[in-house]
Steps between C-alpha positions, in 0.01 A plus 500: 500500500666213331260166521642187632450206191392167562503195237129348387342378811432173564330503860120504538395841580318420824834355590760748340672751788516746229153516367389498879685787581334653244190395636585667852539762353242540251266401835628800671435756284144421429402480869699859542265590207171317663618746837595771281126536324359484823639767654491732262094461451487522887779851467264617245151493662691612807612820338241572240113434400409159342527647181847622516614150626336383208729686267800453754435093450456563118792732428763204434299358225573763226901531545456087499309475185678753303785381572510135501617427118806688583590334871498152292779646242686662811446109650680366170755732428642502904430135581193463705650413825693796526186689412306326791788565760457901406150498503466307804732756692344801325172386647650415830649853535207699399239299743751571829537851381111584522501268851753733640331787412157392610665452815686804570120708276220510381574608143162413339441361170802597263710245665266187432430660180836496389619193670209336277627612177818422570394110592315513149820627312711225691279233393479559132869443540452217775243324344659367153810440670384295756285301231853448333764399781298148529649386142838641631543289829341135418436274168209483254390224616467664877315790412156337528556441789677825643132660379355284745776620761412857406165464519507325840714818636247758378219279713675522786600904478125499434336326827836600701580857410157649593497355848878649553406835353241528761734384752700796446205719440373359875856580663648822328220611246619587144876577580521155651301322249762665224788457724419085462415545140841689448676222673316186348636635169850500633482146571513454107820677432755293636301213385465616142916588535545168576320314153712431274424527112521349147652709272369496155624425164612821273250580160819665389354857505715706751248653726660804449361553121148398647263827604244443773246573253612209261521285769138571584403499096670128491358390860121536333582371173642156664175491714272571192665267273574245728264175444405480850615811725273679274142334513571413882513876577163591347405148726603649800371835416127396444525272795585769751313775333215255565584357858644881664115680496316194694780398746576865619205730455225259462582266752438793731175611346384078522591494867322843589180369318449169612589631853831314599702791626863564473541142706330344225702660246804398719408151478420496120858669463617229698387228288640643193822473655454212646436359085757733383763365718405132433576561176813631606636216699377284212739613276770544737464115600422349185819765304250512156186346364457369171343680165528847712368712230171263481502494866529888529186502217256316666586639854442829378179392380340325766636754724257761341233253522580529866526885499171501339367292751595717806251727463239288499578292844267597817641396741840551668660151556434411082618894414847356684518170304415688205794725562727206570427388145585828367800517677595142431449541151610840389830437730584190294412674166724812655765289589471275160532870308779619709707215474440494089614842540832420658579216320420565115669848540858549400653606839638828332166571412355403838481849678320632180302227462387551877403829482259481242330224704548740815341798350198366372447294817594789756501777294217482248212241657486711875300751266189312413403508903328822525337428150390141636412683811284717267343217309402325833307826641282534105459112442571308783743246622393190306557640136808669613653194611361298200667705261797518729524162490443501131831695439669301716404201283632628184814492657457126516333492181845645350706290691324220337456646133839594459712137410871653640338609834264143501768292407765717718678255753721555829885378499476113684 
């Protein structure tokens, strides 16, 4: 598929047809994911024990992790927006294949067992390509705020795609509810057809004479060596290491114990998006913020002060501000990271540079849960969380120590 070239863009990306389509379509397919998670956990308790759902729910994460580092050189060497229109209709196929046969069977588990690993193989390919395209499709200078943009999207796939999944689960059951998540990722196709790309500048080295293996060798030596990519991956490593156990598992245990329900937990959820996506729509608006790699520092910081915090809060209405803060402040430190990411990375490098950060965020930091979940039942919530939140500060701490990443700026 031959990409259509644009010159440097000069539009603001809120305002650019192009980077809106991408948008669309980038919407699309995380709500068809938000559906698509949703209906498979309902499939699997349907046709198995609690248990087997369990490892039906779990069985994309191994294909995903192991083979992340190599869907970011596959992002690189194809050109990331072809790579996102494949993976986009790969995913689209499989999910309306298991609908129809849920609806003409009842085939059991091997279906949403397979249908799982094949989502996790797609998005070790997806994932560093879609962290890529941004670079391709708008300037430096806009990529701040396209994070914002990005992160607004996933918001509203989170708070919208639930409801819709159990729309469909309500009218149709499973087959329905993958029917809509089948067709909610082919909105994104002809969307994603329609961007147009920058190409990129020859190094000179025909691709040709270039193995997979040395692309993957010179991928990780340009993150290691490079003054800031390197030190703002071990940031973002510590700070989601630290921030996955309390927001997932022990946010859970906190609302079981103090007696708030799953409502309660609902509401806490809610006002970490609610924070989250304010910091969102503040980057969006404002396009960048001054001194990011400071700001990213100290956000990280005092959002494991707030982290820390959460488990000590009785009652429910301060457990939600707390969580506001936490979302407000690790969504700005996210965003700050991400768009450091995109913008001090050569955009030939950007697909490898994206998987590392991919893997260790959705590949590598999803394990600590069942040890925090471990820790919580032999010590108890409050040190968990306190030296939860103490990891998650050394990201910050990092972030600060490090001059490139402190010093590190976003294109005006």
């Amino acid at each position: 598929m031959t990409a259509t070239l644009i010159p440097p863009a000069t539009a603001q990306a809120h305002r650019d047809p192009n980077v809106l389509r991408w948008l669309g379509a980038y919407t699309a397919s995380m709500l068809g994911d938000s559906v698509y998670y949703l209906a498979l956990s309902w499939a699997a308790v349907q046709a198995g024990t609690p248990a087997q759902a369990g490892l039906v729910m779990s069985a994309s994460a191994v294909p995903r992790a192991v083979l992340m580092l190599g869907g970011g050189v596959i992002a690189d060497r194809l050109g990331p927006r072809r790579v996102v229109i494949g993976s986009d209709a790969v995913r689209c196929g499989a999910v309306l294949a298991v609908a129809a046969l849920l609806f003409v069977t009842s085939p059991g588990l091997w279906p949403l067992a397979l249908l799982a690993v094949v989502f996790g193989a797609v998005d070790a390919v997806f994932l560093p390509a879609v962290g890529a395209l941004p670079a391709r499709i708008t300037g430096k200078d806009q990529l701040a705020r396209v994070q914002g943009m990005r992160g607004l999207a996933i918001r509203c796939a989170s708070v919208v795609g639930a409801p819709l999944g159990g729309l469909g689960v309500a009218l149709g059951g499973a087959p329905a509810a993958f029917a809509l998540a089948g067709a909610l990722i082919a909105v994104s196709v002809p969307l994603l057809v329609s961007v147009r790309v920058r190409d990129l500048p020859q190094d000179g080295t025909p691709r040709a004479a270039r193995t997979p293996w040395s692309d993957l060798a010179e991928g990780l030596r340009y993150v290691r060596r490079h003054p800031v990519l390197g030190p703002l991956m071990l940031a973002i490593a510590l700070g989601d290491l630290g921030f996955v156990g309390p927001l997932n598992v022990g946010l859970t245990l906190l609302a079981d114990r103090r007696g708030w329900g799953a409502s309660g937990m609902g509401w806490v959820l809610a006002g970490f998006g609610a924070g989250a996506g304010a910091a969102s729509l503040l980057l969006t608006v404002r396009g960048r913020l001054p001194r990011a790699g400071l700001v990213a520092g100290y956000a990280i910081i005092a959002g494991s002060v707030a982290i820390g915090a959460l488990a000590h809060v009785p009652a429910l209405p301060a457990a939600v501000g707390t969580a506001a803060v936490v979302g407000l402040l690790t969504g700005l430190s996210g965003a700050m990271c991400g768009a450091l990411l995109q913008t001090q990375a050569d955009p030939a490098y950007l697909g490898r540079v994206t998987s590392v950060s991919s893997l260790v965020s959705l590949g590598l930091t999803p394990l600590s849960m069942p040890f925090a979940a471990a820790a919580i039942g032999a010590w108890g919530l409050g040190p968990v969380f306190a030296v939860s939140a103490a990891v998650c500060g050394l990201g910050g701490v990092v972030a600060l120590a490090v001059p490139g990443l402190r010093r590190a700026e976003l294109p005006g």
